[in-house]
Every structure is written in C-alpha cells, then in structure tokens.
N, C-alpha and C positions, 0 to 999 in steps of 0.2 A: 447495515449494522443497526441495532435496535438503538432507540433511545432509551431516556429512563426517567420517571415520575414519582414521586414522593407528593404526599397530599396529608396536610397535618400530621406532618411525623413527629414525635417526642422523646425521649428519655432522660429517664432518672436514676443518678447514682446515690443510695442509701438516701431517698429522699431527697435531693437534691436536682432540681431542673439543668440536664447539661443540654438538650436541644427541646427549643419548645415551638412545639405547633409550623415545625418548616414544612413548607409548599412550594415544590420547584419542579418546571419541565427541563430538561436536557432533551433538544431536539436530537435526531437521525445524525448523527456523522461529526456532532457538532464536539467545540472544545471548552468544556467552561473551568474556571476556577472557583474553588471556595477559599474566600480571603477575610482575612482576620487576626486577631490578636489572639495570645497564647489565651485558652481556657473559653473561647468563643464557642464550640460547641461542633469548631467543621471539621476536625480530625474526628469525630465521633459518629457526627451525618455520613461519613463516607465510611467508617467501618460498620454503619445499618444498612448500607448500599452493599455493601460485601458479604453483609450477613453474618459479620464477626463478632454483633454486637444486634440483640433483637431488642427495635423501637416497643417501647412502653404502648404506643398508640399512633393510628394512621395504617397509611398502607403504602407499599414501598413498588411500580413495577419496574421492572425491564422488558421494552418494547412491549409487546401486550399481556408480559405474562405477570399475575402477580404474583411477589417473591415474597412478602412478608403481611402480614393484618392479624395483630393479637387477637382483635375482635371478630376474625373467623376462624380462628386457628389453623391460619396459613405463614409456614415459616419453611424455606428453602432454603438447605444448606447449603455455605460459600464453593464446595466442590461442585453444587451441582446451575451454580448460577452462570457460568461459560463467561468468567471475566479475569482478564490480567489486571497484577498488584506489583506496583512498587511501590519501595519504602524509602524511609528516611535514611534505614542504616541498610546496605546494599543486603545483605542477605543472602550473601556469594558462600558456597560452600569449600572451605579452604584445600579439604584433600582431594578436592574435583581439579579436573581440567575445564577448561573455557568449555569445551565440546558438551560436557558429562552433564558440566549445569545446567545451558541451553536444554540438555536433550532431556532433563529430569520430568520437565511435564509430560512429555508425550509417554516417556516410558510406563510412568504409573497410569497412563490412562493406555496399556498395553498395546500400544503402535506398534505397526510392523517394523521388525529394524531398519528394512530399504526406508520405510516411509519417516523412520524416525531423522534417519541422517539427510535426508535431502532436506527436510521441515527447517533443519539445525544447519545447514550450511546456507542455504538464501537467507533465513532469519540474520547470521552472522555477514551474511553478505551486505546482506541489507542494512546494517550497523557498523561497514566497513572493520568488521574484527575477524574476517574470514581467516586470515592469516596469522591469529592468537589462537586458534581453536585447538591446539595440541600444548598450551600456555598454561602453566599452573595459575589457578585464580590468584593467588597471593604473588604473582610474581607482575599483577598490574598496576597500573597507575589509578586514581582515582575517579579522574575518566572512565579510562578504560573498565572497570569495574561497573561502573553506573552505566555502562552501553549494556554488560554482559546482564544484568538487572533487565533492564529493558525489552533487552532481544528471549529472556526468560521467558516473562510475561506474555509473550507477543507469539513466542513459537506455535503453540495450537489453537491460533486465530482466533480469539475469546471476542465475544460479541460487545466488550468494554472493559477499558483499560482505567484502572483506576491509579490513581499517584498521591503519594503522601510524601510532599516536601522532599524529593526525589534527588535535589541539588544543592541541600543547605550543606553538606559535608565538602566540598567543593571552596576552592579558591574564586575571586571573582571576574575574571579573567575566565577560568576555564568554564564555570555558570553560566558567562554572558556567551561562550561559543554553545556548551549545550542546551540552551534555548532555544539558541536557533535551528538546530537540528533538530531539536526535538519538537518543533512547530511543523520542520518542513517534512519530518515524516508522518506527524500525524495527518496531515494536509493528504499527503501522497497515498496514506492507507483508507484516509476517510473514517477512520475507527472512533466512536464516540468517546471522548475522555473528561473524567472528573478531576480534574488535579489540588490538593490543598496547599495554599500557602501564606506565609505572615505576610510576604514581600509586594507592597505596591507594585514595584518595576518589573516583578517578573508574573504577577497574575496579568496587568495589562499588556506586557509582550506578548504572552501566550497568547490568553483566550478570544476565543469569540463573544461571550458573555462573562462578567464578572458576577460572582455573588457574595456579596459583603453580608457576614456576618459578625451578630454583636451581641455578649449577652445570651446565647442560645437562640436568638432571632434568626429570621432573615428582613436584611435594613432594605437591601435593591437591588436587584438583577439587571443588568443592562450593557449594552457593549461600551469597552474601554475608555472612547472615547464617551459617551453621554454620562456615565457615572462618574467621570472625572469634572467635566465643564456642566452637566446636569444632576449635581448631586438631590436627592428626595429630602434629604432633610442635613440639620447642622450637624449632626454623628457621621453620618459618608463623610460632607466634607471636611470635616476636621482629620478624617482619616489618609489622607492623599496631602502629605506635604506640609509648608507652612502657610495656610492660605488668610487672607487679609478676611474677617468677618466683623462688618459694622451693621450695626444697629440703626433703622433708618424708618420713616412713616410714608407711604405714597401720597401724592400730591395728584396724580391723577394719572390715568391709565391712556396709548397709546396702539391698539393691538399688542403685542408681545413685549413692548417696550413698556417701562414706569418712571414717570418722574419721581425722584426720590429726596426727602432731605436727612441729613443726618445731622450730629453737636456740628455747628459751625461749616458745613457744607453743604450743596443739594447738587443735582444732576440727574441725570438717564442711566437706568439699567436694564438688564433682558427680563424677563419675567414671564409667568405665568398666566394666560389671557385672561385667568378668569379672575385676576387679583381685582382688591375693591380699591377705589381712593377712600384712606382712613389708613388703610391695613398697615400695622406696625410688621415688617421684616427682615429679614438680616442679608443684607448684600455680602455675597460672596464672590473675593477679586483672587484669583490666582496672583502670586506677583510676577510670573511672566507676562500676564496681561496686561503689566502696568507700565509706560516708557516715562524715563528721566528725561525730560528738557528745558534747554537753556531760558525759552521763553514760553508766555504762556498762551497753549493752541488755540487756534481762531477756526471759528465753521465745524466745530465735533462737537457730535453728540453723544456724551459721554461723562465722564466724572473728570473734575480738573482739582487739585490741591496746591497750595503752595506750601511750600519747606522746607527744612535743611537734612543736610544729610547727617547722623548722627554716627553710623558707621558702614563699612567696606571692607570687604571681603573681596580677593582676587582667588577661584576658586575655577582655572583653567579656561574650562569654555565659555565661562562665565562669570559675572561680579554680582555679589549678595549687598544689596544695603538694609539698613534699614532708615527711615525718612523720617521725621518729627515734623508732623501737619497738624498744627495745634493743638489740641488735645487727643491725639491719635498720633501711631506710630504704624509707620506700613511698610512689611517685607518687599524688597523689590530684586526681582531675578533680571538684571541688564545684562547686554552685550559685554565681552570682555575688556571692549577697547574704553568702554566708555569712561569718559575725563572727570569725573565728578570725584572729589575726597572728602570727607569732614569738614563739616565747617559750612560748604559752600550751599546757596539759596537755589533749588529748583525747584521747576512746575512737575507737578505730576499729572500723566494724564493715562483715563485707564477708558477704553471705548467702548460704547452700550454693549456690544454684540460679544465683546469677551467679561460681562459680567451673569452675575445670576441670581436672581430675591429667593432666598429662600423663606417660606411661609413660620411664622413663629408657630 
C-alpha cells in the first residue's frame, strides 16, 4: 500500500485561510489521525487528499504519484486516485440490500459479476456481515450500518482508506467496540489510513501517529503516547485533558532533567537537554502523574506540595480532586479508594520522569 505526502498544502474559502501551509508524511501501511477542534482545518486536509476539494498551493502525493500541484497544473480526480471514503453520516443507500451496496464500487468500475460477488462476500465476511447481505440497509442497526460503510470502501482494494469521523453517530459503548475492530482490521489488511477526529480518546486508540491540528496548522505529529507526555508546545498540551501547567525558571540543568522553581515551590522536572539555566518555562503535570500522600516523600526527585483538598469527585475507576497548594490549585486524577475528602492536609508529589518543561 502506498503512502501519502502533502508538502506545504493550503486552502482558502472566499479568502479565508482553512488549511495553511501543512506538511505531513503518512508512512506505507501506516494509521494516522488528524485531530482537532471543530473549524481546525483537518476535515478539509483530507477532502484535498481525496481530491474533493483542490489545495490553493503545495502538492499532494500518494505513494509516488503526484495527485495534485496547482503550480504545475496537476490535479487527479477523486475516481481516479484508487482510495476508500467513509463518512460521518454512513451513506448507506436505503432501497439497496447489504449485498447491492457492497457491490456498488465494483459494479461502476464494470467487474465481472463472478468477480463482483466473490469481492462482496469475503469483503462482508471479512466485516462479520456475511449473513445481512440479502438485509435491507434500513432494516440495520447503527453498527451494523457503519461496518456496511466500511466493507463499501474496502471492496475494490483502494490503495487508502480515508475516514471522516466515522463513529461520532454511534452510542459510546458500541464506539468503544468499533475501534477496536476497526484497529484490528486495519492492522490485519496493512491498508494506509487517514482518519479525522475531535475525540482525544479515540485518535490515541487508533493511531500510530497523531496529528494535532490547530488554526489551519499543523502543531505535532507524533505517536500517542509522546504527544501526550511530550507535548511541543502549551496548545497540544492544553488539548488532551485537564493538565496542571505552572509557570517556573530553571535553576540549572541536569542531562534531561531541570531543577526548577516556581511562586512558593522548586523541584525536578523532565526537560529538554538543550534548556539553559535562566530559561523561564511552563512545567506540564498530567494529574495522573501526581499521587496524594499522607506524609511528605523522602529520597524523590521530583516536585513535592503541601495542601488541602478543596474538592472530590468519586468518578468510578477513579477520584478527581482538586488540591489548594498555596497559591496554586492542582487537578489530581487518584486511585478510587483513596481516603482523602475536603478539608484534609496532604503532600503532593509528582515525580521528575512524569513531568515535562515546556519551552515559553
């Protein structure tokens, strides 16, 4: 399966910047998301991938070929770029059968009928719907409708699959099962996939790479985990969650580690090798990285607070506070059991290796 490269792509509606200047590889086989807030720019990026929408400027390939460059007067239509599309709203034809829909790509690209029904029944197989294929599309479940989407797309083997928020219609329960599946078949076909989505939880399920856009940008590409715990800048991390961001000067540098101080506290954080002492930065704590304890830790290297709890939240697998540490208030994601309510005086402690300086 081909990859796909965009290199300074842009566009503009009525004068108006909706993607500007993005540059991104999509390796061979690989699955990225584009994630972001409504009006960000990546439901737009991916219909100039599709060719449903021609980039203003840049140039657009899949695998070597290139598919679009205003400034050579190169632009290949979406039938003839060899990629599957799902969408947001399934796009299931109602007076079709499960079968008819499946079989609609091949037929318009005039398959032989043997070749058409055997394409249509492993594709269905392959989507455990083999036995809906004589099912009126309106007579499925919501699910089941977004698999017949899928197996659409999928039937005449398209060199890239693209997805536009494929699951937002979906309850969350039955989301959190088609993710999985739909990881574990992408995994199984190896097919490159671009997928867009608002949802934190489900671009970092999916992908092998995340790409956070903001603004018509692109902020960072990087896998799940390092765009989470190694955000590039305060935008990524304020985008994932409620994350503790304090203000703090380095005191001096340790390889990868910085001693840091902030109003009324100082300590160790992860850092950047190349930071200076001087350098004013903003330490970024997830509050799962931070533990509630009765007394205050001895032998860590890391950040310690004292303070009270201000409030609690019992939120299943887990308890939310939030902590009043003198002139700061810090979100903390704790264990469910933990004994701590309002009122009461602990230590906080958040350790070097789960924190992170970000650069002002």
């Amino acid at each position: 399966m081909p990859g796909v490269r965009l290199e300074a792509v842009s566009k503009h509606f009525d004068g108006v910047g909706a993607v500007d200047a993005v540059s991104l590889d999509v390796a061979d086989g690989a699955f990225v998301t584009l994630l972001g807030r409504s009006g960000c720019g990546k439901t737009t990026t991916l219909r100039m991938i599709a060719g449903l929408e021609r980039n203003d400027a840049g140039r657009i390939y899949i695998g070597e070929k290139m598919v679009s460059c205003p400034e050579s007067g190169v632009f290949l239509p979406p039938e003839r770029r060899n990629i599957g599309m799902v969408f947001q709203s399934y796009a299931i034809w109602p007076h079709m059968t499960v079968f008819e829909n499946v079989a609609y790509p091949l037929q318009v690209r005039n398959r032989p009928r043997a070749e058409v029904a055997a394409h249509v029944t492993a594709t269905l197989r392959l989507l455990e719907m083999d036995s809906f294929e004589d099912r009126s599309a309106t007579a499925l479940s919501g699910g089941q409708q977004q698999r017949v989407a899928i197996a659409r797309a999928l039937v005449f083997e398209p060199a890239l699959l693209l997805m536009d928020e494929p699951l937002s219609n979906l309850d969350a329960k039955l989301r959190e099962q088609m993710r999985i599946e739909l990881r574990a078949l992408q995994r199984r076909l190896k097919i490159t996939t671009i997928y867009v989505t608002h949802d934190q939880d489900e671009a970092m399920a999916l992908a092998d790479q995340v790409a956070l856009m903001h603004n018509g940008r692109l902020l960072q590409v990087a896998p799940p985990e390092e765009i989470y715990a190694r955000p590039a800048n305060r935008t990524v991390a304020e985008f994932f969650g409620m994350p503790n961001l304090l203000a703090a000067k380095i005191l001096k540098m340790d390889g990868t580690q910085a001693q840091v101080e902030g109003e009324g506290w100082e300590g160790w954080c992860a850092a950047p090798a190349d930071l200076k002492p001087g350098a004013h930065i903003t330490v970024l704590i997830r509050p799962e990285a931070i533990e509630m304890l009765p007394a205050r830790p001895v032998d860590c290297r890391g950040i310690v607070w004292r303070g009270r709890v201000a409030q609690s939240f019992f939120r299943g697998s887990r308890r939310v506070a939030e902590v009043a540490a003198g002139s700061i208030e810090l979100n903390v994601d704790a264990p469910a059991d933990t004994p701590f309510i309002p009122g009461d005086e602990v230590f906080l402690h958040a350790a070097a290796s789960r924190t992170w300086a970000l650069r002002e």
